[in-house]
C-alpha positions as CSV (number, residue, x, y, z in Angstrom):
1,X,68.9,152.1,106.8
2,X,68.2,155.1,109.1
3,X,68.6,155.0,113.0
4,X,66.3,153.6,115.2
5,X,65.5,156.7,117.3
6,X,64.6,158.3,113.5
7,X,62.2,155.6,112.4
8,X,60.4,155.9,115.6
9,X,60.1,159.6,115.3
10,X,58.6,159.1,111.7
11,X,56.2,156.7,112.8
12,X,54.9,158.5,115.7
13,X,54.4,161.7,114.2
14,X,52.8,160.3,111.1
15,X,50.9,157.6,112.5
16,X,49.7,158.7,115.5
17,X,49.6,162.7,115.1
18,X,49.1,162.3,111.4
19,X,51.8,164.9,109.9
20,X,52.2,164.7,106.0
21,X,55.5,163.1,105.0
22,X,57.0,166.0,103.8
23,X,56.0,167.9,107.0
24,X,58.2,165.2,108.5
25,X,60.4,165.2,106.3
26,X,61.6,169.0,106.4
27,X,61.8,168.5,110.2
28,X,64.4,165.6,109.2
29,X,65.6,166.9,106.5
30,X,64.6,163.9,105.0
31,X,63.0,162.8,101.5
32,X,59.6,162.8,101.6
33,X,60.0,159.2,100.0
34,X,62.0,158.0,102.9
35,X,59.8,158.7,105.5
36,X,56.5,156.8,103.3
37,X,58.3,154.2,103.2
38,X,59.2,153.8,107.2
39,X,55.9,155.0,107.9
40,X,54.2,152.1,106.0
41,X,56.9,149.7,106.2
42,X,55.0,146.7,108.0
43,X,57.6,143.9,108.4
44,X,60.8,144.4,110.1
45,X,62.2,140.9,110.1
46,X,65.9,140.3,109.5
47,X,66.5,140.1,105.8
48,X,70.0,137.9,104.9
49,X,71.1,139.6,101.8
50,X,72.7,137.1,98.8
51,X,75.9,137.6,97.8
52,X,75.6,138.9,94.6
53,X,77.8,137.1,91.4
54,X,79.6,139.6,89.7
55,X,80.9,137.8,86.2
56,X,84.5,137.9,85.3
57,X,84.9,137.0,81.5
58,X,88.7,136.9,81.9
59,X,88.9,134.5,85.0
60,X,85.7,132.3,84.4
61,X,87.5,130.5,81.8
62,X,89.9,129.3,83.8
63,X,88.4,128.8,87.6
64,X,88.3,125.0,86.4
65,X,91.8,124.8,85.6
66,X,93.0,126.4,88.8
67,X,90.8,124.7,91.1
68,X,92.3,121.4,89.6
69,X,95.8,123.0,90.1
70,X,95.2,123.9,93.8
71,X,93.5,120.3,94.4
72,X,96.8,118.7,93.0
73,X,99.1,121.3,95.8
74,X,97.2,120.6,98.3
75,X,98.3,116.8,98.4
76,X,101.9,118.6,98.5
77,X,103.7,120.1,101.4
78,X,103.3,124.1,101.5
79,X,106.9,124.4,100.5
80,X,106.5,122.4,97.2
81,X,102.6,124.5,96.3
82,X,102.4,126.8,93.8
83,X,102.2,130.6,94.6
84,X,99.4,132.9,93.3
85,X,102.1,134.6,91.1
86,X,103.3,131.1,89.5
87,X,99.9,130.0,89.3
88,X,99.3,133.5,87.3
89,X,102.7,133.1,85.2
90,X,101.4,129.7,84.5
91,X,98.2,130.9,83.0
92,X,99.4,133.0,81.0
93,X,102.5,130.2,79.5
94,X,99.9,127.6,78.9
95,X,96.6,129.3,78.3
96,X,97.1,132.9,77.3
97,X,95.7,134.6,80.1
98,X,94.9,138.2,79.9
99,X,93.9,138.8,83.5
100,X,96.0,140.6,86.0
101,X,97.7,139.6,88.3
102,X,95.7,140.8,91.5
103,X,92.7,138.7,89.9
104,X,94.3,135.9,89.9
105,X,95.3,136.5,93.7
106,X,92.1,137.6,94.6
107,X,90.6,134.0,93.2
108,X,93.1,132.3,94.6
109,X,92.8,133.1,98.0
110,X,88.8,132.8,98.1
111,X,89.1,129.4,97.0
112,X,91.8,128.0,99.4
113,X,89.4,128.9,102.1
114,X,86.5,127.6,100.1
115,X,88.4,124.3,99.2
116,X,89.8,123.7,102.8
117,X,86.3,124.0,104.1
118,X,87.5,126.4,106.4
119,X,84.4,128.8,107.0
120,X,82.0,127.6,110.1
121,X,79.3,126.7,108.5
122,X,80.6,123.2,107.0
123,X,78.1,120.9,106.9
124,X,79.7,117.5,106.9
125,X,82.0,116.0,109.3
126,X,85.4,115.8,108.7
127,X,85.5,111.7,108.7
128,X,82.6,111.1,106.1
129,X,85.1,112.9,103.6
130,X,87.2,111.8,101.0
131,X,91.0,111.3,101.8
132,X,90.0,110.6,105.7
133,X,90.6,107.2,107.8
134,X,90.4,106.0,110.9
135,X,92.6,103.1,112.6
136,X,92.5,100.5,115.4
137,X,93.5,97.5,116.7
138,X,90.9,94.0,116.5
139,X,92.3,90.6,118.0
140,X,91.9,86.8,116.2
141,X,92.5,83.7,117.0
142,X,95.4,81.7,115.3
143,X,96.7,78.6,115.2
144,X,100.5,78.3,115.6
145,X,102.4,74.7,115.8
146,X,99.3,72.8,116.9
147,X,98.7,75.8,119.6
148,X,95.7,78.8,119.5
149,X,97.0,81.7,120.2
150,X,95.5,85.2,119.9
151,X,97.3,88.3,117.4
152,X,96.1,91.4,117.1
153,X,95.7,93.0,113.6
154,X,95.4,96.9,112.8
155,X,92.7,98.1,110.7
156,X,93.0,101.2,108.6
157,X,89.3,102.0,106.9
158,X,87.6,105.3,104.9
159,X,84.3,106.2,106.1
160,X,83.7,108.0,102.9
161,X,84.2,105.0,100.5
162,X,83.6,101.8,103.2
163,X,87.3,100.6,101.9
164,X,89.8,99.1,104.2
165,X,92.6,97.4,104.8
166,X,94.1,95.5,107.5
167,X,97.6,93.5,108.8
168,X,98.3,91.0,111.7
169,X,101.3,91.5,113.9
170,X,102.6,89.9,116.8
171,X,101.5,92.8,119.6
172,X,100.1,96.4,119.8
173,X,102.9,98.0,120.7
174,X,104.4,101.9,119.3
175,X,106.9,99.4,116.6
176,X,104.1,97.1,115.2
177,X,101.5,99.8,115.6
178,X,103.6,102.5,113.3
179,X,104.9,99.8,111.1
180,X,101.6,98.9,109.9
181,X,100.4,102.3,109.1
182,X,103.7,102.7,107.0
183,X,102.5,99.5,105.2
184,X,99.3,100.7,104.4
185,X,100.3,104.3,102.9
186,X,103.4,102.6,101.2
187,X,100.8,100.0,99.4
188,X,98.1,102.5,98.7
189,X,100.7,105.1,97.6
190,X,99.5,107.9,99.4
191,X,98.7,109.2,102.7
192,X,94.9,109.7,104.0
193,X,95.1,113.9,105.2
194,X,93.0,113.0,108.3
195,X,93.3,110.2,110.7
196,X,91.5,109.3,113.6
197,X,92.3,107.3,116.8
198,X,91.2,106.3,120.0
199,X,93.7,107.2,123.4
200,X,96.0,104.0,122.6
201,X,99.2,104.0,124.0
202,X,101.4,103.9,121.2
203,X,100.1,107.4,120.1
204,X,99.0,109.0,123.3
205,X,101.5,108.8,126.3
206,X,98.8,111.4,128.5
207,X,95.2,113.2,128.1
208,X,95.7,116.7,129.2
209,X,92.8,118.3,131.2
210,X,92.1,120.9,128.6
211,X,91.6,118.0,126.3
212,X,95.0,117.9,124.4
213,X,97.1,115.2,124.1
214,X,100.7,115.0,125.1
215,X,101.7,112.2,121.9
216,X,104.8,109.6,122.5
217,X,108.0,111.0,120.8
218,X,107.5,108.2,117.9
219,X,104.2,108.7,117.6
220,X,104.7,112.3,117.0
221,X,107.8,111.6,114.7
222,X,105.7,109.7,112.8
223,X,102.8,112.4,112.2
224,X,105.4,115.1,111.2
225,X,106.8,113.1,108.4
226,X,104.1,111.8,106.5
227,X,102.1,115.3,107.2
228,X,98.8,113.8,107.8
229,X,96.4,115.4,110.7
230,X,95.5,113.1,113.8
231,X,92.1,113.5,115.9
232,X,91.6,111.4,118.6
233,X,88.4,110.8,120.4
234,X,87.3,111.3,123.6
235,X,88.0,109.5,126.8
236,X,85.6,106.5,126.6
237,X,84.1,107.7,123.6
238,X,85.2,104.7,120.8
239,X,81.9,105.7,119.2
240,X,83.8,108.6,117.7
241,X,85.5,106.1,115.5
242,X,82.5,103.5,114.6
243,X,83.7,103.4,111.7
244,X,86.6,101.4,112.0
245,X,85.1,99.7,114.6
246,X,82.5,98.0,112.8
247,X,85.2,97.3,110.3
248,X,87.1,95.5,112.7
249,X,84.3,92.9,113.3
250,X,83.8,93.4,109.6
251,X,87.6,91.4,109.3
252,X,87.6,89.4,112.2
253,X,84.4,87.5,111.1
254,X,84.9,87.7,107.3
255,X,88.9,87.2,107.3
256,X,89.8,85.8,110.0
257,X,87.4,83.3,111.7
258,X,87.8,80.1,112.6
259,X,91.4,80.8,113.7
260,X,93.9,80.5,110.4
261,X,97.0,78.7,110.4
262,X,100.2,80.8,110.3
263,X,104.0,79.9,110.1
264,X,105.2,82.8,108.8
265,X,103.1,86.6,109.7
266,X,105.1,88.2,106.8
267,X,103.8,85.9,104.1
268,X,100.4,85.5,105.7
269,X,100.3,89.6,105.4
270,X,101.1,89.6,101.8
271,X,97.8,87.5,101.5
272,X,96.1,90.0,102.9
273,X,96.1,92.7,100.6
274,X,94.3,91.4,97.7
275,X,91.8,90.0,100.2
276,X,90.6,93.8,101.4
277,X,90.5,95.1,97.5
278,X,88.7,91.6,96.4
279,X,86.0,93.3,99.1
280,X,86.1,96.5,97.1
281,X,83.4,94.9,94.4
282,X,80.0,95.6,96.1
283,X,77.7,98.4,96.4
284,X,78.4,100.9,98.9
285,X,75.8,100.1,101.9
286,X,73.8,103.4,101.3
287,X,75.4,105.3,98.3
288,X,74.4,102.6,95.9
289,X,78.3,102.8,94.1
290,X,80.9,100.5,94.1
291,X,83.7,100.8,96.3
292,X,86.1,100.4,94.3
293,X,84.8,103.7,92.6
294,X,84.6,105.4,96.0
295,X,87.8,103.9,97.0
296,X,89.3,105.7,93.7
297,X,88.3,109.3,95.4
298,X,90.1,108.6,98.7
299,X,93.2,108.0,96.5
300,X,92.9,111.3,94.8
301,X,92.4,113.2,97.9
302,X,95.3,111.4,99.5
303,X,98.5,113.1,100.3
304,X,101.9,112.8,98.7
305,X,103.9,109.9,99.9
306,X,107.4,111.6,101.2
307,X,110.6,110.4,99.3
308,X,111.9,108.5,102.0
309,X,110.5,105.7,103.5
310,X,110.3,106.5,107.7
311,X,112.1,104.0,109.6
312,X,110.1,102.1,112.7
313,X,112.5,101.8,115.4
314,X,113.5,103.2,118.7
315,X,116.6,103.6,120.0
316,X,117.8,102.7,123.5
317,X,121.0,102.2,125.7
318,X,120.6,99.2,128.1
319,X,123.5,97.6,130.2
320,X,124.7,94.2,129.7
321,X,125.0,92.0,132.6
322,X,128.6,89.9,133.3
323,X,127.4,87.6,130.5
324,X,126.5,90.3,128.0
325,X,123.0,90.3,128.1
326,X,120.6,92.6,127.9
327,X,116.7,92.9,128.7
328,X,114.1,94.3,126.3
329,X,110.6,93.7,128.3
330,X,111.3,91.0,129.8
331,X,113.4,88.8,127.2
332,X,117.1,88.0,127.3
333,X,119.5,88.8,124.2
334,X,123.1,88.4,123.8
335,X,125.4,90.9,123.0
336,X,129.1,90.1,123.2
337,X,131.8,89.7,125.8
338,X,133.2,92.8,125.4
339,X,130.0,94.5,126.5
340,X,129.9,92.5,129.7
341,X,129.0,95.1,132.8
342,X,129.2,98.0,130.3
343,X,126.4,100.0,128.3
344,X,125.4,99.4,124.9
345,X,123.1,100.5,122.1
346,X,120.3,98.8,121.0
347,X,117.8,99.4,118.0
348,X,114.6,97.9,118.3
349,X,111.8,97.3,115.4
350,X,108.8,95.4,115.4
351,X,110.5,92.2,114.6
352,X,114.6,92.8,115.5
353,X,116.9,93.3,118.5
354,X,119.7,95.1,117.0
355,X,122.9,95.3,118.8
356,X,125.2,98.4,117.4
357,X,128.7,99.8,118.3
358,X,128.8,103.6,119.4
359,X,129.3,104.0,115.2
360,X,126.2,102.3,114.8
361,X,127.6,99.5,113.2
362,X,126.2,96.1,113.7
363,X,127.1,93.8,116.3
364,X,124.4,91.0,116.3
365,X,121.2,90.5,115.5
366,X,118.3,88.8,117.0
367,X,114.4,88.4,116.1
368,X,112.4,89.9,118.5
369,X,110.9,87.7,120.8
370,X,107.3,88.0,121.8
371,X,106.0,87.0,125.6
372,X,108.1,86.5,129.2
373,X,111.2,85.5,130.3
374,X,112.4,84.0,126.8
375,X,116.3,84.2,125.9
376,X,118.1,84.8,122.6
377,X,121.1,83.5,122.2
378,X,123.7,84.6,119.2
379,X,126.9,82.6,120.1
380,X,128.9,83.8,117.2
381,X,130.5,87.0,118.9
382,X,131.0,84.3,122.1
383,X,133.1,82.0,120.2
384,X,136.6,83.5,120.4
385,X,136.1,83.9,124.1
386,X,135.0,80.2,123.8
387,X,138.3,79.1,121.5
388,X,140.4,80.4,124.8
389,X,138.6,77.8,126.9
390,X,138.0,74.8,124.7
391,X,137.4,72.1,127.3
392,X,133.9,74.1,128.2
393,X,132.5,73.5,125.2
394,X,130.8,70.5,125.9
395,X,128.9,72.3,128.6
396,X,127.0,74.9,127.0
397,X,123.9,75.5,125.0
398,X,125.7,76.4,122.1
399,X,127.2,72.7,121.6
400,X,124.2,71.4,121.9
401,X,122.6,73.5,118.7
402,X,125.5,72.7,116.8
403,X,124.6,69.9,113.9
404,X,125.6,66.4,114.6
405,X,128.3,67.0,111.9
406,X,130.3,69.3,113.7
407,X,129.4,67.9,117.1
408,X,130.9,64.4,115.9
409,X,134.0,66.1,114.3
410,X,134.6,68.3,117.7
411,X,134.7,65.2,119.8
412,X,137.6,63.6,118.2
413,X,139.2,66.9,117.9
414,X,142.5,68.1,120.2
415,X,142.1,70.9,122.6
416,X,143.9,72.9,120.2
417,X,142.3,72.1,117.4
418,X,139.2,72.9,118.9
419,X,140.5,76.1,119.9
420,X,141.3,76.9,116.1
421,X,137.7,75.3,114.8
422,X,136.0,77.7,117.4
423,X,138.2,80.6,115.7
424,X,136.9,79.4,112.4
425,X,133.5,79.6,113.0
426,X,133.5,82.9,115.1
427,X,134.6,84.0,111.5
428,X,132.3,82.5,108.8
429,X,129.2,82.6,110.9
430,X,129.2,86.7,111.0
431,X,127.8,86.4,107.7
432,X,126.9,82.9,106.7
433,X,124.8,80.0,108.0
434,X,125.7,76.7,109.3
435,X,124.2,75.0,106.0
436,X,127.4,75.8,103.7
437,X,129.9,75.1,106.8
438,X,128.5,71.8,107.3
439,X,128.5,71.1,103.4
440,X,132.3,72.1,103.5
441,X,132.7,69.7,106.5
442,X,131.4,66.8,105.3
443,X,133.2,66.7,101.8
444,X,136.6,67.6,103.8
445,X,135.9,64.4,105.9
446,X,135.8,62.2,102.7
447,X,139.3,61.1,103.3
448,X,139.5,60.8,107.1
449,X,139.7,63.7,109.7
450,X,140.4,67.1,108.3
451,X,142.5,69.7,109.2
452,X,140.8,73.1,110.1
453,X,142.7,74.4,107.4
454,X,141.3,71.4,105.0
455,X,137.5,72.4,106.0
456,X,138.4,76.2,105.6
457,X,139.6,76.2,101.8
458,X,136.4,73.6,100.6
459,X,134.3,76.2,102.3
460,X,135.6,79.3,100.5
461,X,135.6,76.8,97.2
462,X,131.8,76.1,97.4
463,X,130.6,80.0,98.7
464,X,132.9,80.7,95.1
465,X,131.5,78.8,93.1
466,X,133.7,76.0,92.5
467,X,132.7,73.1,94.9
468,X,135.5,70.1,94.1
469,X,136.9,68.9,91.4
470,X,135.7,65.9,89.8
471,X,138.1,63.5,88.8
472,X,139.0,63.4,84.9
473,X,137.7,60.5,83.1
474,X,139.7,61.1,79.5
475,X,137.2,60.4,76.4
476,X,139.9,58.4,74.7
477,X,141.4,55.2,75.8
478,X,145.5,55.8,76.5
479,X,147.8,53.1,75.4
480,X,149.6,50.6,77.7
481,X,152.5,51.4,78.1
482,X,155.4,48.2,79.0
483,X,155.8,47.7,82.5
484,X,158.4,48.7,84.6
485,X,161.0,46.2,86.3
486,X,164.2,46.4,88.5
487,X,167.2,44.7,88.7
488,X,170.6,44.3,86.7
489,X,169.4,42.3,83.3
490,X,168.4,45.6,81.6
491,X,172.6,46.1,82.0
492,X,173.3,42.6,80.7
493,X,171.6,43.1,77.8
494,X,173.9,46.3,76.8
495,X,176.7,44.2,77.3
496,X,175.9,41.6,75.2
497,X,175.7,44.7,72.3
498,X,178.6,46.0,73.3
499,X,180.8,42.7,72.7
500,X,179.2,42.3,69.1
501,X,180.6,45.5,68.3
C-alpha cells in the first residue's frame, strides 16, 4: 500500500485538477494502474486479511497423530514430555515419515500454543473446561451418640461435566482440608490441571494488595507436587466459584439431610463415593449428555497422578509440661516422663497426634481430638515411672480404665508384685491391646493367683498361636493295673519260697 501523503497527492491532482493518470504517474514515477486505482478507490475500511492454508502433504497425514501425542504430554510434567526431535524420530520409527525435521518443529510449536489456548483471544473461561474443578467447604448436621452435631464436608466439582465428589471430616482445617483433596485425585486417578478456591485459610495465609496471594507453606507444598494450577477468587467474590457452590447445597440437601447417623467418619466416607458417581446417570442440565460421558472428558484431560502419594502432616516442636504434656489447640496429650520440661517433636495429621524421638521414631500415639480443653491420655510410656511408685496406683486415671480383671488381680497383689505387673504391661502394651492381656490373665488365674511370670508365658502362648494345652483324653481304654500296698508281707512271702527251696 503506498503512503498516505502519496494517495492524497493522487487524488487531489486527479480528482480535483483532473490530470490523466499517467500524467500523475510520471510525476510519481508510478504505474499508471496504481494511481486508477487510488484515484477511484471508494472504501478505505480496515480489511483483516485470512490467514491463508498452505497444504503440507507430508505432515497432514500425521497432525492427528501428534496432536494426540502432545495431548497425552501434557498430562505429564515437562521433564517427562516428548521433544520435537523425539516426536520427529518417532514418526519416522512408527509411521515412516518422510518430513524433515524443521517441519515437524515448526508444527509442533504452533500447536502447543494453539492447544494451551494461549493466544488472547480465547473465548471460554478457563473453569467451563475440561480437566478444571473448583473446591469448598459446606456444613451438615449429624447425629453422633444421641447428640446433633455439625461437620463440615469438602466438595470437589467440574463445571464442564456437572460431576462431583465430596467427603465429611471432623474440621476445616490446612490437615483435613489437604487430606481430602489427596482423596479425591487418588480415587479418581488423576489430577484436575486447574483448580479454584475462595481466600480460605488453609490455602491462603494473606491477600497481597496487588492481588497476589502469599499461600501457607502446606498449602503451597501441596500445589507443587501434584502440579495442578490454583486461582482463587476475589475478596468477597464467592460468585467466582458458583459452581461448587451450588454443588454444595446440591450435597447437603440431596446427601446429607436430615442429619445421618455416624460412628465411624472413615467408613461413612467410603459410602460416599459410589453415592456422587450413582449421581453421574442424568442429563447434563443444558448440554443434553450424560454426565457420566462428560465426566469421562474431565478424566482424560486430567493430569498424571505423581508416584508417591503426598503425606498430610505438619510438623511441630512443642514443650512438654512437668507431667509430659503437650498442647495442640487447646487439647492435652501425653508424651512421656522423660520429655517432662523439655521440647519434643510432634507430627500432626487430620486424625493423629504423633509423638517422635529426634530420629523420628515413634514414641506414642494419640487420635486427634476435635473441640476445647479435652485430654489424651497414653499411660503406657508412664508405667515404668509408675512400677517405681506402686502404692499410687490406686489414685490415678489410669487404674480406673484398667478392666475389672486386672483391677481385681492388682488389689490382692504385693507392692512388688505390682511393681513387676506395671513393668509387664509398660512392655506388651507398646504394641498390643488389653484384649489378649486380659485373655492371658484370666486363664493364668484358673488355678489360684498367678505369678507375673505365670500371666507373661500364657500371653506369649496365645499371641503364638498355641493357647493351652488341652488335657489328653487317650482313645483307648488302659488296663488296671494291681494296686499298690506298703508294709512287710510282700517280704514274708519271699521267705516262705526261700525255705521250700
Amino acid at each position: 500500500m503506498l503512503a498516505v501523503a502519496e494517495i492524497n497527492y493522487i487524488r487531489h491532482e486527479a480528482n480535483s485538477k483532473g490530470d490523466s493518470y499517467s500524467g500523475i504517474g510520471k510525476r510519481l514515477n508510478r504505474d499508471y494502474r496504481t494511481v486508477k486505482k487510488y484515484a477511484e478507490l471508494e472504501d478505505f475500511s480496515p480489511e483483516g486479511k485470512p490467514k491463508q492454508y498452505r497444504p503440507s502433504p507430508v505432515m497432514d497425514s500425521v497432525k492427528h497423530i501428534v496432536d494426540e501425542w502432545l495431548l497425552e504430554d501434557f498430562k505429564q510434567k515437562k521433564k517427562f514430555r516428548r521433544t520435537a526431535k523425539r516426536i520427529w524420530d518417532q514418526l519416522k520409527e512408527e509411521f515412516n515419515f518422510t518430513g524433515s525435521d524443521r517441519t515437524v518443529r515448526n508444527y509442533v510449536s504452533q500447536r502447543k500454543k494453539e492447544l494451551l489456548n494461549e493466544s488472547d483471544k480465547a473465548a471460554l473461561p478457563l473453569e467451563t473446561k475440561p480437566g478444571s474443578a473448583q473446591v469448598d467447604f459446606g456444613e451438615a448436621p449429624f447425629k453422633y451418640q444421641g447428640e446433633q452435631i455439625t461437620l463440615p464436608y469438602l466438595v470437589m466439582s467440574y463445571p464442564s461435566s456437572n460431576a462431583f465428589y465430596f467427603q465429611v471430616f471432623p474440621s476445616q482445617n490446612k490437615e483435613c482440608f489437604l487430606e481430602g483433596m489427596k482423596r479425591i485425585f487418588h480415587h479418581m486417578g488423576g489430577v484436575p490441571k486447574r483448580i479454584r478456591f475462595d481466600n480460605l485459610s488453609a490455602a491462603v495465609k494473606k491477600v497481597l494488595p496487588n492481588g497476589e496471594r502469599q499461600l501457607t507453606e502446606e498449602f503451597q507444598n501441596f500445589v507443587l507436587h501434584y502440579g495442578f494450577e490454583c486461582e482463587f477468587c476475589n475478596p468477597n467474590s464467592g460468585n467466582e466459584k458458583g459452581h461448587v457452590e451450588s454443588m454444595v447445597k446440591y450435597v447437603r440437601n440431596n446427601y446429607l439431610l436430615p442429619g445421618l447417623h455416624v460412628l465411624d467418619l472413615d467408613e461413612l466416607n467410603q459410602t460416599l463415593w459410589k453415592k456422587a458417581e450413582k449421581d453421574r446417570e442424568r442429563k447434563h442440565y443444558e448440554k443434553e449428555e450424560l454426565i457420566s460421558d462428560l465426566f469421562k472428558e474431565d478424566l482424560n484431560a486430567f493430569l498424571v497422578l505423581p508416584s508417591k502419594e503426598y503425606q498430610c502432616v505438619r510438623y511441630e516442636t512443642l514443650k512438654a509440661d512437668k507431667y509430659g504434656y503437650i498442647k495442640v489447640e487447646k487439647n492435652f496429650y501425653s508424651t512421656s516422663p522423660r520429655y517432662a520440661l523439655n521440647k519434643v517433636l510432634i507430627r500432626i495429621s487430620f486424625n493423629t497426634i504423633e509423638i517422635l524421638t529426634e530420629e523420628h521414631e515413634l514414641v506414642v500415639s494419640h487420635p486427634r481430638l476435635y473441640g476445647q480443653y479435652r485430654k489424651s491420655i497414653k499411660w503406657q510410656p508412664y508405667l515404668n515411672l509408675m512400677a517405681k511408685r506402686p502404692m499410687a496406683l490406686k489414685y490415678t486415671s489410669f487404674y480406673e480404665q484398667l478392666p475389672d480383671e486386672w483391677q481385681a488381680y492388682l488389689n490382692t497383689c504385693t507392692s512388688s508384685e505390682k511393681s513387676e505387673a506395671l513393668r509387664f504391661l509398660a512392655k506388651v502394651l507398646k504394641d498390643h491391646d488389653f484384649s489378649r492381656i486380659t485373655e492371658a490373665l484370666t486363664i493364668a488365674s484358673e488355678h489360684g493367683h498367678p505369678s507375673v511370670e505365670s500371666i507373661n508365658q500364657v500371653f506369649y502362648q496365645l499371641i503364638n498361636g498355641r493357647g493351652i494345652r488341652p488335657e489328653i483324653n487317650p482313645k483307648q481304654s488302659l488296663p488296671r493295673m494291681p494296686e499298690a500296698t506298703r508294709g512287710l508281707e510282700q517280704y514274708d512271702q519271699l521267705l516262705k519260697g526261700a525255705e521250700l527251696n
